[in-house]
MIRO-403474 format. One record per residue (C-alpha): residue in three letters; z, y, x. Coordinates in steps of 0.02 Angstrom, whole numbers, always signed. Each point is the difference from the previous one (the first is absolute). Example, Ala and Ser with C-alpha at 12.3 -4.5 7.8 and 13.67 -1.06 7.14 Angstrom:
# residues 2
+-----+--------+--------+--------+
! res !     pz !     py !     px !
+-----+--------+--------+--------+
! ala !   +390 !   -225 !   +615 !
! ser !    -33 !   +172 !    +69 !
+-----+--------+--------+--------+
END
This chain:
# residues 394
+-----+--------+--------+--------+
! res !     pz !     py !     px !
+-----+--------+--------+--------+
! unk !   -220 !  +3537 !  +3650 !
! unk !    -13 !   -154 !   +106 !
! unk !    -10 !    -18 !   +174 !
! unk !   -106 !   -118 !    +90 !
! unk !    +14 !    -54 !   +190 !
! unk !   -136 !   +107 !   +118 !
! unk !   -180 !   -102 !    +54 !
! unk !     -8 !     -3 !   +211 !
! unk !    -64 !   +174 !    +86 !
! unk !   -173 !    +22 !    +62 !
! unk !    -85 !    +53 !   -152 !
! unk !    -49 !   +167 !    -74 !
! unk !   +131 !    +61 !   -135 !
! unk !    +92 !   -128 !    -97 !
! unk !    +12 !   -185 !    -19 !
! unk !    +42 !    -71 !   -155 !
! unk !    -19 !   -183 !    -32 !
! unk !    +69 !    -93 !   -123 !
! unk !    +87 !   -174 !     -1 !
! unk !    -87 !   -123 !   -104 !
! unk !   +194 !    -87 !    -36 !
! unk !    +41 !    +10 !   -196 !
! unk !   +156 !   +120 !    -23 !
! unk !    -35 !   +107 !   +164 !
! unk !    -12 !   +170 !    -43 !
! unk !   +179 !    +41 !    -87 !
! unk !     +2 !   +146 !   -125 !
! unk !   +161 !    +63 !    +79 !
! unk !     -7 !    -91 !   +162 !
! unk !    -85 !    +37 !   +172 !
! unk !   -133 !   -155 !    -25 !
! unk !    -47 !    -84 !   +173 !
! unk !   -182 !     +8 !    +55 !
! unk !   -112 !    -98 !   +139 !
! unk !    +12 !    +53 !   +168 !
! unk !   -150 !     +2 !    +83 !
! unk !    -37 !    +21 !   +203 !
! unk !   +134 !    +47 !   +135 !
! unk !   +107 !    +91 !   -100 !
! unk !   +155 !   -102 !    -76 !
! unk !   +186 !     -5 !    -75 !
! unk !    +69 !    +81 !   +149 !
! unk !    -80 !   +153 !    -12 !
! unk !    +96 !   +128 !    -55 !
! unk !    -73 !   +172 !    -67 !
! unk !   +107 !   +156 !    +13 !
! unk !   -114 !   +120 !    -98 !
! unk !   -100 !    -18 !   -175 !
! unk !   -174 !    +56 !    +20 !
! unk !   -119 !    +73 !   -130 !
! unk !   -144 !    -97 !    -92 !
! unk !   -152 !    +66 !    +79 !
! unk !    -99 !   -153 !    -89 !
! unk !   -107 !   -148 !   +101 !
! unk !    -50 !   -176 !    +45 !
! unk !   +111 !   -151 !    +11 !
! unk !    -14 !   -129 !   +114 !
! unk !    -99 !    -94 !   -164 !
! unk !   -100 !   +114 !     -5 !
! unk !    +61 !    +79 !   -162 !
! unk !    -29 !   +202 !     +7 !
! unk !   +163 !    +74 !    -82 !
! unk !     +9 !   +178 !    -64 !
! unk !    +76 !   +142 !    +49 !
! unk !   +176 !    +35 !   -105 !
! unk !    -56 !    +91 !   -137 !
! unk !   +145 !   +125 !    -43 !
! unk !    -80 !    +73 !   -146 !
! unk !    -19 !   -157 !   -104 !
! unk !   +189 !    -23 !     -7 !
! unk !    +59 !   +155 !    -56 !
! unk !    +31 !    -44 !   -187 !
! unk !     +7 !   +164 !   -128 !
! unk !    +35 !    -55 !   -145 !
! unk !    -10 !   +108 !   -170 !
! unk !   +136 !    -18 !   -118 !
! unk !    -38 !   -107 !   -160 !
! unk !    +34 !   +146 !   -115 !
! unk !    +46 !   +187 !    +49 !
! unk !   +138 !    +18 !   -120 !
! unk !   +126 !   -131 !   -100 !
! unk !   +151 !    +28 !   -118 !
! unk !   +163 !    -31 !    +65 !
! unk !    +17 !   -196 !    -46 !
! unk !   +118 !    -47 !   -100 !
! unk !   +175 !   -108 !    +56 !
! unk !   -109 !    -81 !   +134 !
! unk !    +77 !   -166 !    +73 !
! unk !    +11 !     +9 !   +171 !
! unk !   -136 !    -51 !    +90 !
! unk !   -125 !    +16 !   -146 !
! unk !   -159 !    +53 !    +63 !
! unk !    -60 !   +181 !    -47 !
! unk !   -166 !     -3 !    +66 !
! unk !    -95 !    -75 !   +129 !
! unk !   -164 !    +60 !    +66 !
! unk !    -95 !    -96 !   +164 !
! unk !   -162 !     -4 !   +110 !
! unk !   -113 !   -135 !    +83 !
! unk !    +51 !    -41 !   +152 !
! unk !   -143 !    -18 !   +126 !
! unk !    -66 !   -189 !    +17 !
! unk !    -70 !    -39 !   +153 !
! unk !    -73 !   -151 !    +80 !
! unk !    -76 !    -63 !   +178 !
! unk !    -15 !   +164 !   +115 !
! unk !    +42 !   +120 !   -111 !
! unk !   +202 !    -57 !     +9 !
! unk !     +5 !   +117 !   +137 !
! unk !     +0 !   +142 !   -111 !
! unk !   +181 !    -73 !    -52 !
! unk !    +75 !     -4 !   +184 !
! unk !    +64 !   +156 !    +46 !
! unk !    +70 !    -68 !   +177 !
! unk !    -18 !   -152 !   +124 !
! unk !    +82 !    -37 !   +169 !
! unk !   +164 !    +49 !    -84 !
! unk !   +158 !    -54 !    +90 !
! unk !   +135 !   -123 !    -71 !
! unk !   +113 !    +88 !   -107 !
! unk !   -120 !   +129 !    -65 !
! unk !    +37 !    +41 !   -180 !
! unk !   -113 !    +70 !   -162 !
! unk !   +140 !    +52 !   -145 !
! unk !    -98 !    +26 !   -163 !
! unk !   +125 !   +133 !    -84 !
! unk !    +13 !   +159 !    -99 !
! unk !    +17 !   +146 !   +176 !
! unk !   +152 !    +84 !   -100 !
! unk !    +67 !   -119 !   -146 !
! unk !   +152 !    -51 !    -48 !
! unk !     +6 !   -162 !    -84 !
! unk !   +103 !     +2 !   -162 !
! unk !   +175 !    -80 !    +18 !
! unk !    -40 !   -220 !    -67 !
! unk !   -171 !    +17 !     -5 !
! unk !    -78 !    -83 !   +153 !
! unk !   -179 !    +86 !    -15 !
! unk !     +9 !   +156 !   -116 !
! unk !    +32 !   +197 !    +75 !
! unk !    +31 !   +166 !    -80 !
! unk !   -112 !   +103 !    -83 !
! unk !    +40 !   +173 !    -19 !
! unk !    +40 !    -24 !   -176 !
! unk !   +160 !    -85 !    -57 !
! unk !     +1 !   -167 !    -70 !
! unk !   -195 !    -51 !    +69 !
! unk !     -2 !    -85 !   +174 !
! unk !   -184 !    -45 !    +76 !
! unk !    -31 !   -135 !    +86 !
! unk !   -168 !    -37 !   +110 !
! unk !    -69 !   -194 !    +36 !
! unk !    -87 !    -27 !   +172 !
! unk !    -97 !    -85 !    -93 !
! unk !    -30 !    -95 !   -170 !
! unk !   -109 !    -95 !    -83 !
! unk !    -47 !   -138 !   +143 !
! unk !    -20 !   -192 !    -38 !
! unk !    +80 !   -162 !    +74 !
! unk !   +156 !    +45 !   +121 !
! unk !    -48 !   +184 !    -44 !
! unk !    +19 !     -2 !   -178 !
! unk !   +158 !    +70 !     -7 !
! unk !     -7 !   +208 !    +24 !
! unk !   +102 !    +70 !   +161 !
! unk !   +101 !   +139 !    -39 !
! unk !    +63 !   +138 !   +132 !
! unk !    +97 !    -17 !   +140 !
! unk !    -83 !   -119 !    +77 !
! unk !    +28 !    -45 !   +175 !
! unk !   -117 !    -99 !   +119 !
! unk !    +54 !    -44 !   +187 !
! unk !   -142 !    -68 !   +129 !
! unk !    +81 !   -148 !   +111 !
! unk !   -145 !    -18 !   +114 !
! unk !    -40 !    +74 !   +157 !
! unk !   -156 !    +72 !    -41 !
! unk !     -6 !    +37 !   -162 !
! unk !   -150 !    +91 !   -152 !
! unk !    +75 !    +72 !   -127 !
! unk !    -82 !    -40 !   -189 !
! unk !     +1 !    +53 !   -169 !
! unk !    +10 !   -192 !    -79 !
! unk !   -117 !    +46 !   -145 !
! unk !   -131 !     -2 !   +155 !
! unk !    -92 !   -137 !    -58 !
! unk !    -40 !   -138 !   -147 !
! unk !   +163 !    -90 !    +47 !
! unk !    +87 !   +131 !   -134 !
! unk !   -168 !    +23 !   -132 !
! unk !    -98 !   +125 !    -53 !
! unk !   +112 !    +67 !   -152 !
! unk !   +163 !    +58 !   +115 !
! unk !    +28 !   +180 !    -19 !
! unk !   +137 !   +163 !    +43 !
! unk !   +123 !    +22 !   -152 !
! unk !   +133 !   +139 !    -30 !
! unk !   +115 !     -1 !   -144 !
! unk !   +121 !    +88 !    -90 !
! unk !   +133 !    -87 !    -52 !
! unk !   +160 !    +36 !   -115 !
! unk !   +155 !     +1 !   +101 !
! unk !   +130 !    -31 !   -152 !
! unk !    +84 !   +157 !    +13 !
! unk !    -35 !   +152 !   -133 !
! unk !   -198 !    +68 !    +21 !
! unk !    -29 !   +190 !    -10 !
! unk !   -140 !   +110 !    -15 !
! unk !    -89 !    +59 !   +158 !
! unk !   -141 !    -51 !   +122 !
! unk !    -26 !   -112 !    +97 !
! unk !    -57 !    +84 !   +172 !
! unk !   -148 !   -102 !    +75 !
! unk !    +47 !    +42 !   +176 !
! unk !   +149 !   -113 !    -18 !
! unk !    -79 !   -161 !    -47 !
! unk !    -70 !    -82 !   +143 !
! unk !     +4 !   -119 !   +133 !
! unk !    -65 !    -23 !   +175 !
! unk !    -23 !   -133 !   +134 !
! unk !   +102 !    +67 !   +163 !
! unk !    -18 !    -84 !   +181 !
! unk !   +149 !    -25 !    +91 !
! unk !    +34 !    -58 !   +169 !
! unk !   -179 !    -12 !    +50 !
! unk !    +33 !    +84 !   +176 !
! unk !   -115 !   +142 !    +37 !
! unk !   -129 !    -42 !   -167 !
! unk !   -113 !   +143 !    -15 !
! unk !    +16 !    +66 !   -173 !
! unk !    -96 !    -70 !   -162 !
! unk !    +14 !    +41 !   -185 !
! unk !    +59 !   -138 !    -68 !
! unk !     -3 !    -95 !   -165 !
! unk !    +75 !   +105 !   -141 !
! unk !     -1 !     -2 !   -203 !
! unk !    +66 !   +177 !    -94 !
! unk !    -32 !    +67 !   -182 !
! unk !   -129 !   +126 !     +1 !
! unk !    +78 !   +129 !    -96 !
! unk !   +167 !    +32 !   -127 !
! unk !    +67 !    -75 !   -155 !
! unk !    +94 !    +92 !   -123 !
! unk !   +142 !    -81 !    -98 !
! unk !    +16 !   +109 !   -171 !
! unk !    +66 !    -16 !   -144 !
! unk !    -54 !   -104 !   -138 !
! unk !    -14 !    +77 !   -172 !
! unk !    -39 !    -38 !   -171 !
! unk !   -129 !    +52 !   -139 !
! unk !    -26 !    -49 !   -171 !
! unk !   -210 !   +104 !    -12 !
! unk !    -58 !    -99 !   -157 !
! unk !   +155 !    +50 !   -112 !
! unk !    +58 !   +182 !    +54 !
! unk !    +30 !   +131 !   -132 !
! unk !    +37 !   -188 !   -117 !
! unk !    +35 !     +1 !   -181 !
! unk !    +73 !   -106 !   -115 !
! unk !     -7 !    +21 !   -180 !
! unk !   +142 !    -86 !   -108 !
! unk !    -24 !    -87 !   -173 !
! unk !    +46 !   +115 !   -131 !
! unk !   +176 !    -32 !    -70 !
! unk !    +81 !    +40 !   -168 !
! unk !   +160 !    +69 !    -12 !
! unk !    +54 !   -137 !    -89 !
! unk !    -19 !   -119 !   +121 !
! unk !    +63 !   +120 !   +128 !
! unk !   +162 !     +8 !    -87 !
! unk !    -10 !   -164 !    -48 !
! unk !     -8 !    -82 !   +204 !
! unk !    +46 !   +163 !   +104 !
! unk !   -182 !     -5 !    +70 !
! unk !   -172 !    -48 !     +5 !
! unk !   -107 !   -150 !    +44 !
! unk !    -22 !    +16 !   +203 !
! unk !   -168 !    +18 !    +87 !
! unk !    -60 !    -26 !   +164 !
! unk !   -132 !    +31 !   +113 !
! unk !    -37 !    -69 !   +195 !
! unk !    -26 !   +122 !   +141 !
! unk !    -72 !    -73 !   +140 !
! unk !    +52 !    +72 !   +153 !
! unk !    -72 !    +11 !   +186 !
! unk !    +95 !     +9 !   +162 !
! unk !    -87 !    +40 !   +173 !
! unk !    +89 !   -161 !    +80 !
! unk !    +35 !   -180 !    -69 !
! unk !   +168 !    -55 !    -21 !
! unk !   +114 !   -150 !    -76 !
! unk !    +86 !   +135 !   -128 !
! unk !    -73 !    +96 !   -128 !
! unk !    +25 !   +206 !    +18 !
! unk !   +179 !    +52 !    -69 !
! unk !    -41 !   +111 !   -172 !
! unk !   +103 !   +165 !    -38 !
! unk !    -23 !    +60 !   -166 !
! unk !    +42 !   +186 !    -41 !
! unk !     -2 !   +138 !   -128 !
! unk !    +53 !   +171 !    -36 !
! unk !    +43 !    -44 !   -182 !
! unk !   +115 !   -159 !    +34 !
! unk !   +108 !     -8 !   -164 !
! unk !   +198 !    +55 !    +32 !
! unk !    +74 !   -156 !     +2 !
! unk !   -125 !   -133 !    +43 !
! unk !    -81 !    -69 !   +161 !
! unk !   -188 !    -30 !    -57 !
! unk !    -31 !   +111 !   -173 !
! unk !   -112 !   +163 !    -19 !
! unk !    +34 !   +127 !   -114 !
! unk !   -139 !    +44 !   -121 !
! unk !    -98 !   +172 !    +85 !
! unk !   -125 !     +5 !   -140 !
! unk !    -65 !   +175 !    -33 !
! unk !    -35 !    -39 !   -179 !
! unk !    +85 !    +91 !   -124 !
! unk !    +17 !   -143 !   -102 !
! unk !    +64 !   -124 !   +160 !
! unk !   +137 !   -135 !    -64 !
! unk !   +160 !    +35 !    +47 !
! unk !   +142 !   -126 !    +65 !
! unk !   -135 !    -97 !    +96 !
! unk !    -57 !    -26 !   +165 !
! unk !    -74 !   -146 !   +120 !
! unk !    +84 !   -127 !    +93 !
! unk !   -108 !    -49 !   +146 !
! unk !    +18 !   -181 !    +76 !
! unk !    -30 !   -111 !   +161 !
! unk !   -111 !   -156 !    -64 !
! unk !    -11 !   -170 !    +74 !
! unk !   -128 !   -142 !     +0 !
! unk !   +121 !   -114 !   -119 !
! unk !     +8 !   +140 !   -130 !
! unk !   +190 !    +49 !    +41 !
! unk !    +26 !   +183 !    +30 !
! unk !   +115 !    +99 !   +131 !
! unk !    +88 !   +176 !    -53 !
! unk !    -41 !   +109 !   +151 !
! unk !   +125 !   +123 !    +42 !
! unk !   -102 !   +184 !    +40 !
! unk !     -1 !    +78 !   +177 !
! unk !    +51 !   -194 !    +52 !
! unk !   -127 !   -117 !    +80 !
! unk !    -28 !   -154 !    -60 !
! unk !    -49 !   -130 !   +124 !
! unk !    -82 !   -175 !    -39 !
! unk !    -98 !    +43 !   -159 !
! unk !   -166 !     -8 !    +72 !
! unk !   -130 !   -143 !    -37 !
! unk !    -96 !    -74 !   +126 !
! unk !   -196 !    +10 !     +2 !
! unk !    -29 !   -160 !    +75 !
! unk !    +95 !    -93 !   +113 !
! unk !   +129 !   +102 !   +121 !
! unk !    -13 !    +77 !   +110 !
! unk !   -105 !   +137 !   -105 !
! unk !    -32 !   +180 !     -8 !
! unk !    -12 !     +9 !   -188 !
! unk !   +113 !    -26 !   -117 !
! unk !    +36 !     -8 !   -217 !
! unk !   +106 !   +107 !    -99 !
! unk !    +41 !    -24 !   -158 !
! unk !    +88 !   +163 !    -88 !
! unk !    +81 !    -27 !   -197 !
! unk !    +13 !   +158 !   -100 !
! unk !    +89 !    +16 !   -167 !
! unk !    +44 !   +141 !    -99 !
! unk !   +188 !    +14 !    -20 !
! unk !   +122 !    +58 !   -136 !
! unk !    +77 !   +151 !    +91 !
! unk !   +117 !    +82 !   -125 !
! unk !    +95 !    -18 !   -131 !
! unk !    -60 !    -81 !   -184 !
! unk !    +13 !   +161 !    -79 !
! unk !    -91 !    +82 !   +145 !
! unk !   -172 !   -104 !     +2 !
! unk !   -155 !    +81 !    -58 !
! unk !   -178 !    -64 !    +10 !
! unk !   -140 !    +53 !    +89 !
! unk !    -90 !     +8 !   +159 !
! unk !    +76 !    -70 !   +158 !
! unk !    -38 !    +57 !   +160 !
! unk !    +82 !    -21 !   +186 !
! unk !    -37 !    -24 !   +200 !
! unk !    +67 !    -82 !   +144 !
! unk !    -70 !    -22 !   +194 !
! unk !     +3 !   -182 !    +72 !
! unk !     +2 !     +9 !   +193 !
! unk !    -64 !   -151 !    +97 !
! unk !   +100 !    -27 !   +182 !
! unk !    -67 !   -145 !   +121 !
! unk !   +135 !   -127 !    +49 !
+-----+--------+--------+--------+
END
């Protein structure tokens, strides 16, 4: 909003000249404008009156205020994200914004809700029932813990306007007579400026639930404007709700996986306590990007008495070697392996799939069958086991 001084009475509707001086019209300043005829700086208005559109003494028609043009819906940018992961504070979530109206010659009227406004009249730009979140000049509550929203008067502008104003904003006429303005009125701010709303991360712990739509919002309010009749004023809200959920994993291309081990001799087995190990890369895909992999929790029904990452052999053959089972291992990109505990996640195995932060990540799983018994106990024969590996997002 800006407000700019009244043109003289005797004309039909409103007067709106503007000063040819460089640095006039103030983005949130009342900007001074020529007087014209008998009225002058003395003149003192008591009352705000509506925008009812006409000529100025120039000779310039100006529009009507055109309420509808500045009520800014916005949709969301998507209907539905995963709960983000250890956000920083202040990290943007989303953002989502509309063209602001641009408007030259006559048709700046459209942007000037009121004129004849007393000194002291106010516009707030603000959120009607937000609470502004404790050290964060410009960001509000959602209705979902750990996302605040916050909404820019406007964005997007050039020159003294390229930087975006967020709510509050305040703007406080100090002439007598007074017309209240939106300041992306004209050419002074460009043609790209436009309403923004976004969600931002607050720093503290993000939960599941939705984001009501109702809540996100702000409005221009007129204050001390005397008797002003009323207008609907400038206002920017998200159209409709956003729902924080939460992010899971899948691994589609390798479910139901199966390795198959290099036959061993019992020889050898007895020789080195186990076989040569094997691997194989799952590739893994989480609904929300993140700096850390998934944690992976391996588990089984058959874990060997006595160990933290062997199978026991559940072969159905009657011939099935005896003594032996599978030791099943974490794998990393330098060829070192990890011996997962079962039932325990294991946190920081992932590869990335590209550069971080990603959705998709590598792992590489070792298997190795595993001298189980006693000496005198082994027996050849088929080997056979199962264990589930369950993806978590971090």
């Amino acid at each position: 909003m800006r407000w700019l001084k009244k043109q003289a009475p005797g004309h039909a509707g409103i007067a709106m000249i503007r000063v040819a001086i460089a640095g006039a019209f103030g983005v949130l300043a009342w900007a001074p404008q020529v007087l014209a005829g008998p009225m002058d700086a003395r003149a003192v208005e008591t009352n705000c009156y509506a925008n009812p559109g006409g000529s100025a003494p120039s000779g310039t028609v100006y529009q009507a205020y055109n309420s509808a043009a500045f009520q800014k819906v916005i949709p969301p940018a998507q209907s539905t994200i995963p709960v983000p992961s250890n956000p920083v504070r202040g990290t943007v979530l989303m953002q989502m914004s509309s063209p602001l109206p641009y408007l030259t010659g006559g048709g700046q009227g459209q942007a000037a809700p009121y004129y004849r406004c007393p000194p002291g009249a106010i516009e707030e730009f603000r959120p009607p029932a937000g609470v502004l979140i404790p050290g964060m000049a410009d960001v509000y509550y959602t209705t979902v813990p750990g996302i605040g929203f916050r909404v820019a008067y406007f964005a997007g502008g050039t020159g003294s306007y390229g930087t975006a104003r967020y709510a509050p904003q305040t703007f406080v006429n100090s002439y007598n007579s007074g017309v209240m303005i939106f300041p992306f009125a004209g050419v002074d701010i460009g043609s790209a400026a436009r309403a923004q709303i976004e969600l931002v991360a607050t720093g503290d712990p993000i939960s599941p639930g939705v984001i009501q739509a109702g809540s996100v919002l702000a409005r221009s309010y007129l204050s001390a404007g005397g008797n002003a009749p009323a207008q609907t004023l400038y206002s920017v809200s998200l159209q409709s709700n956003v729902t924080i959920s939460v992010p899971t994993c899948t691994a589609p291309a390798q479910s139901g996986l199966t390795m198959t081990l290099p036959d061993v001799s019992t020889t050898t087995l007895l020789a080195n306590g186990e076989g040569p190990m094997t691997d194989t890369t799952i590739r893994v895909n989480c609904t929300a990007s993140s700096q850390n992999s998934p944690s992976m929790t391996i588990s089984s029904a058959y874990l060997a008495p006595g160990t933290t990452n062997a199978l026991t052999n559940i072969s159905s053959a009657t011939d099935k070697a005896e003594g032996v089972g599978v030791e099943v291992w974490i794998g990393s990109q330098s060829g070192t392996y990890t011996r997962p505990t079962f039932g325990l996640a294991a946190p920081n195995h992932g590869i990335p799939a590209g550069t971080t932060p990603t959705s998709s990540w590598d792992f590489i799983i070792g298997a190795k069958l595993k001298q189980l018994g006693l000496a005198n106990q082994v027996r050849p024969g088929p080997v056979r086991s199962t264990a589930t590996l369950t993806f978590t997002y971090n």
